[in-house]
Backbone as a printed PyTorch tensor [residue, N CA C, xyz], in Angstrom:
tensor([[[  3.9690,  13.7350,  16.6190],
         [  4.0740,  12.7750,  17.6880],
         [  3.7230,  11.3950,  17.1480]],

        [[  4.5850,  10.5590,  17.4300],
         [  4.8340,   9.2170,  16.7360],
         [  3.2050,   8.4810,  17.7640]],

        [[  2.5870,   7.5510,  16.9070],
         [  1.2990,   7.0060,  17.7900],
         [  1.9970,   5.4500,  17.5490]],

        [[  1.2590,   4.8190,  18.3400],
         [  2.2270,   3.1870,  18.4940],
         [  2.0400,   2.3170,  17.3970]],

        [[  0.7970,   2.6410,  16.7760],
         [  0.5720,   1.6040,  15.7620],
         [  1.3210,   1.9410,  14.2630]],

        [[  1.8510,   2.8190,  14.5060],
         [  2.8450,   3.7910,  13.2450],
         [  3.9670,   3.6150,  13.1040]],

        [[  4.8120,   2.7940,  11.9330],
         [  6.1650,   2.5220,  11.7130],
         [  6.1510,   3.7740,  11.7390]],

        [[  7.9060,   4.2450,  12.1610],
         [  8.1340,   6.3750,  11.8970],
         [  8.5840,   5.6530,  10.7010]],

        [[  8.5190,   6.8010,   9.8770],
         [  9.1200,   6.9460,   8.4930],
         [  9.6970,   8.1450,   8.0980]],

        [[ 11.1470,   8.1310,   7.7410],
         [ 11.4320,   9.3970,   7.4660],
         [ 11.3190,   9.5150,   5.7070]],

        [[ 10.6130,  11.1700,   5.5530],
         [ 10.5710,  11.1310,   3.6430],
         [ 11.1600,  12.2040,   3.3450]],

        [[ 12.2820,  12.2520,   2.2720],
         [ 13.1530,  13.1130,   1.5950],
         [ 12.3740,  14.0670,   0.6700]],

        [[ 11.8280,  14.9720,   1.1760],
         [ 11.5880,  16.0110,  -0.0450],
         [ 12.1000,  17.1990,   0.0680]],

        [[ 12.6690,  17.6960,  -1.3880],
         [ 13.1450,  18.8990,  -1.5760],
         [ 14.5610,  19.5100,  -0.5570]],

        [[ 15.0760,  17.8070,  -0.6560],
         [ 16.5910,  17.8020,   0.0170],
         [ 16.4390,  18.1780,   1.4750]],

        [[ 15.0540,  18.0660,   1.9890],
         [ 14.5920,  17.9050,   3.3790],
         [ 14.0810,  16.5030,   3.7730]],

        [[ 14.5760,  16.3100,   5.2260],
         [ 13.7180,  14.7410,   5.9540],
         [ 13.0680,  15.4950,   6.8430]],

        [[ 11.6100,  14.9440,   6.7570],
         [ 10.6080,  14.8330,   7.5150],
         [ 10.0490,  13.6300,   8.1610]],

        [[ 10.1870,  13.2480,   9.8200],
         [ 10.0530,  12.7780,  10.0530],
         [  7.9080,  12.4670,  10.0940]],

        [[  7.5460,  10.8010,   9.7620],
         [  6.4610,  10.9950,   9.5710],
         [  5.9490,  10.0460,  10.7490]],

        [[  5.1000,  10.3500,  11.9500],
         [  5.0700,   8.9920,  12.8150],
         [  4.0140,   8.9530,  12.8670]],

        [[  2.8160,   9.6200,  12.4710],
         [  1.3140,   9.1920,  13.1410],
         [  0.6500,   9.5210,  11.3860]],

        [[ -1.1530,   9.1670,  11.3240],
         [ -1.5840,   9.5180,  10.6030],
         [ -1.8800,  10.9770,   9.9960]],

        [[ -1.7950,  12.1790,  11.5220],
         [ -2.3050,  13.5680,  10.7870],
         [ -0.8800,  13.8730,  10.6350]],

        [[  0.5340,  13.1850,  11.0010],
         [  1.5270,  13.7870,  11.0390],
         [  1.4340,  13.5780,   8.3300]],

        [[  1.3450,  12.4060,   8.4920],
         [  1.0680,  11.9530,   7.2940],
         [  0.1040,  13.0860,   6.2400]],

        [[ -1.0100,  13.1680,   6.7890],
         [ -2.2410,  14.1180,   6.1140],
         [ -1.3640,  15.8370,   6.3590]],

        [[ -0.8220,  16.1200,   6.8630],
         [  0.2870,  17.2770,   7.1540],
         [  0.9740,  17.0440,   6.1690]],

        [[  2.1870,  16.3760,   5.8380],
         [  2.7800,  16.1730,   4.8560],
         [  1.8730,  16.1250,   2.8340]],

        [[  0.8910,  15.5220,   3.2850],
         [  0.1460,  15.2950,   2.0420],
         [ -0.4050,  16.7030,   1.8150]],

        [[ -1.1780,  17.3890,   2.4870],
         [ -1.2420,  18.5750,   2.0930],
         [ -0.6550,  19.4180,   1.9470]],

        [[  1.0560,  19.8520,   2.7010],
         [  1.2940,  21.0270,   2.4600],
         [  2.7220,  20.4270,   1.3060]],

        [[  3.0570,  19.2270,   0.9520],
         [  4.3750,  19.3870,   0.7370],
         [  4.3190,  17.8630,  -0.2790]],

        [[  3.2130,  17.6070,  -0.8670],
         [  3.5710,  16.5060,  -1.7040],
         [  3.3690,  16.5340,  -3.4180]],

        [[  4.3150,  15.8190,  -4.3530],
         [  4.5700,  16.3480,  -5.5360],
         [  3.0900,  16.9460,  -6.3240]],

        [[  1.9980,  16.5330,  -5.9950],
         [  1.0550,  15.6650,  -6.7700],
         [ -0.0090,  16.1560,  -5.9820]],

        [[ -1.3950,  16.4600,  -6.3850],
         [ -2.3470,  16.6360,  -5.6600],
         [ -3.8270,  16.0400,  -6.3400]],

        [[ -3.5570,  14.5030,  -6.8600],
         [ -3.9730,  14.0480,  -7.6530],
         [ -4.2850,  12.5640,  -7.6880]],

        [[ -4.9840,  11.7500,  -8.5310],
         [ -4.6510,  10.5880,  -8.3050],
         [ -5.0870,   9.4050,  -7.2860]],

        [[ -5.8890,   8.4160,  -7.6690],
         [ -6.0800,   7.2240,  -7.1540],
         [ -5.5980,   7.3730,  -5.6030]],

        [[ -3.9630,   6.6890,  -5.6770],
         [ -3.2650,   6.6260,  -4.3880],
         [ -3.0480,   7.8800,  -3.3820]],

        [[ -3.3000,   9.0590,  -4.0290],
         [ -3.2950,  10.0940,  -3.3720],
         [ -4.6190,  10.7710,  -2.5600]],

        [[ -5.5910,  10.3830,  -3.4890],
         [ -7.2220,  10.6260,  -2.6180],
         [ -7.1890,   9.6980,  -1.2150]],

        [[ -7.0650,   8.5860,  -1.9950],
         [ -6.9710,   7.3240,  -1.0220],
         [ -6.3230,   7.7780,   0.5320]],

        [[ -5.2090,   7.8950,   0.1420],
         [ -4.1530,   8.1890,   1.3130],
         [ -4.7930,   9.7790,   2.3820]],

        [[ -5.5030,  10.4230,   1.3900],
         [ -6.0740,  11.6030,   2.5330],
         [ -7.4740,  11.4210,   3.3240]],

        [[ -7.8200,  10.3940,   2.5520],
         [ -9.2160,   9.8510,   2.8110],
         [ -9.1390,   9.2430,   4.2070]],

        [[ -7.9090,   8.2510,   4.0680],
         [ -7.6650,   7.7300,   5.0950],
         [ -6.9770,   7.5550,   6.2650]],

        [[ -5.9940,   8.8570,   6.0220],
         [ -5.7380,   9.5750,   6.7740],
         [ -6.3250,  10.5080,   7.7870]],

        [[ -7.0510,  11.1200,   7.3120],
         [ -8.2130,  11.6760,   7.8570],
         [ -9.0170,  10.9920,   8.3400]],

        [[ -9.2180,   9.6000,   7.7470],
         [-10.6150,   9.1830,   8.7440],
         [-10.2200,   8.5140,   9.8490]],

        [[ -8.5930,   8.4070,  10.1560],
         [ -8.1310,   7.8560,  11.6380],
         [ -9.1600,   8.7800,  13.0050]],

        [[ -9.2460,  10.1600,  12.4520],
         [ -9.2960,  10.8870,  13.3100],
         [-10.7590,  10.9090,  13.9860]],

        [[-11.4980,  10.1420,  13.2400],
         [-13.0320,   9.9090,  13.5760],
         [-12.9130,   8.0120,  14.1290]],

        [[-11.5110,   7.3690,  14.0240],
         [-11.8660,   6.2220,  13.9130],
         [-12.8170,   4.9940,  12.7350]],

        [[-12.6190,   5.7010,  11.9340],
         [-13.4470,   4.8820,  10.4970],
         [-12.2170,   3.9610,   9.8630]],

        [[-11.1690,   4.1260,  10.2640],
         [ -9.5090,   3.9910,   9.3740],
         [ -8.8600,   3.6850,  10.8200]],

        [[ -8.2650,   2.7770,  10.8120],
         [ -7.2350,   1.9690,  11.7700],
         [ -5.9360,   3.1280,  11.4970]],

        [[ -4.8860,   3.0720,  12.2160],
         [ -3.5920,   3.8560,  11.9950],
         [ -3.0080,   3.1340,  10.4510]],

        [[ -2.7740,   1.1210,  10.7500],
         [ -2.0050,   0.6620,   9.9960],
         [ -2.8730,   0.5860,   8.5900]],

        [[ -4.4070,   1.2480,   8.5590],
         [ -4.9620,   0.9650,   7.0890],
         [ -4.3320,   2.4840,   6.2770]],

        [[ -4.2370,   3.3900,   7.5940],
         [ -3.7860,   5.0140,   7.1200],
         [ -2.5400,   4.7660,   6.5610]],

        [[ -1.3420,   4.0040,   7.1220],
         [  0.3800,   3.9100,   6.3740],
         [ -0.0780,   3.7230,   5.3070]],

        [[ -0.6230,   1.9660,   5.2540],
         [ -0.3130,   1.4060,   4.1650],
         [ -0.5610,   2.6460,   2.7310]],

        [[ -1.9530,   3.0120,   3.0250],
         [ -2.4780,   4.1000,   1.9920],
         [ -1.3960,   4.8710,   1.6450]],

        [[ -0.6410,   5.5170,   2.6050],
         [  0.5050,   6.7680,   2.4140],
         [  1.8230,   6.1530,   1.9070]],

        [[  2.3180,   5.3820,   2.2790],
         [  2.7160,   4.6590,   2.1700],
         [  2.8640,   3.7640,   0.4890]],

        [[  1.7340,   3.5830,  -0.1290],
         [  1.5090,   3.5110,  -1.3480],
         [  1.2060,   4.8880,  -2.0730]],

        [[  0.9180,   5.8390,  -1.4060],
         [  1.2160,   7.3660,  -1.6150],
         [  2.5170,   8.0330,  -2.9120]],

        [[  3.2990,   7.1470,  -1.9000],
         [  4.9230,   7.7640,  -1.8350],
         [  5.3490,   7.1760,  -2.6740]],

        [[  4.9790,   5.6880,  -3.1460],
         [  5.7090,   4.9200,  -4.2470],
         [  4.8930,   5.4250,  -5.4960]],

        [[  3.6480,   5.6990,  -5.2980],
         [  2.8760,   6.1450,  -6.7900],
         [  3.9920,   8.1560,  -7.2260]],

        [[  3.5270,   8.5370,  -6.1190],
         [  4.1290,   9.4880,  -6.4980],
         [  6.0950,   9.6700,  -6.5210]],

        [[  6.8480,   8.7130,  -6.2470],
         [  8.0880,   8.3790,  -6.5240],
         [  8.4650,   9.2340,  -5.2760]],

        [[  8.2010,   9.6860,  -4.3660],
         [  8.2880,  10.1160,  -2.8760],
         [  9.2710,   9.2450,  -2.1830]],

        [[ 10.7950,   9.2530,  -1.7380],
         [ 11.7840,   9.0310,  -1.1200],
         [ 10.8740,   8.5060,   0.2300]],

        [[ 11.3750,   7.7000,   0.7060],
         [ 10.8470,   7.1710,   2.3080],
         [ 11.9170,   6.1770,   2.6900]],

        [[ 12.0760,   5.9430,   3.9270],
         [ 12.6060,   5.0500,   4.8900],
         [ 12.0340,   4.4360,   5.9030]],

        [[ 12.3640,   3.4110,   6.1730],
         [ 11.7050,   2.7980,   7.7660],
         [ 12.4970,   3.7570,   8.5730]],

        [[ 12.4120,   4.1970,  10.1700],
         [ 13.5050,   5.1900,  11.2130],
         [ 13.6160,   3.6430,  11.8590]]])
């Protein structure tokens, strides 16, 4: 479920689109289905993903993180 402060983003993996609209929709994707389970931009991005859910992490500090996720790990994405 897309939350308002969340560009949707659709990401191409494994000749699948997944639509991505909120932060746990993001931390979902990072755990079950991303190249890499490793890495600077990748801690980052679960860190802060996750901490939407306590409110410690804004929605738009959670993208940007994932978001830089996807380009470290060469992860296909689109604006929807």
């Amino acid at each position: 479920m897309s939350t308002p402060d969340w560009l949707v983003l659709v990401v191409e993996r494994h000749q699948a689109f997944h639509v991505i609209g909120s932060a746990e929709e993001a931390l979902d994707m990072l755990f079950a289905n991303w190249p890499t389970a490793s890495g600077a931009a990748f801690v980052l991005a679960m860190e802060t993903c996750a901490g939407t859910a306590t409110g410690t992490v804004t929605q738009d500090e959670a993208q940007l993180s994932f978001l830089a996720a996807a380009l470290d790990a060469k992860v296909e994405f689109r604006f929807a």
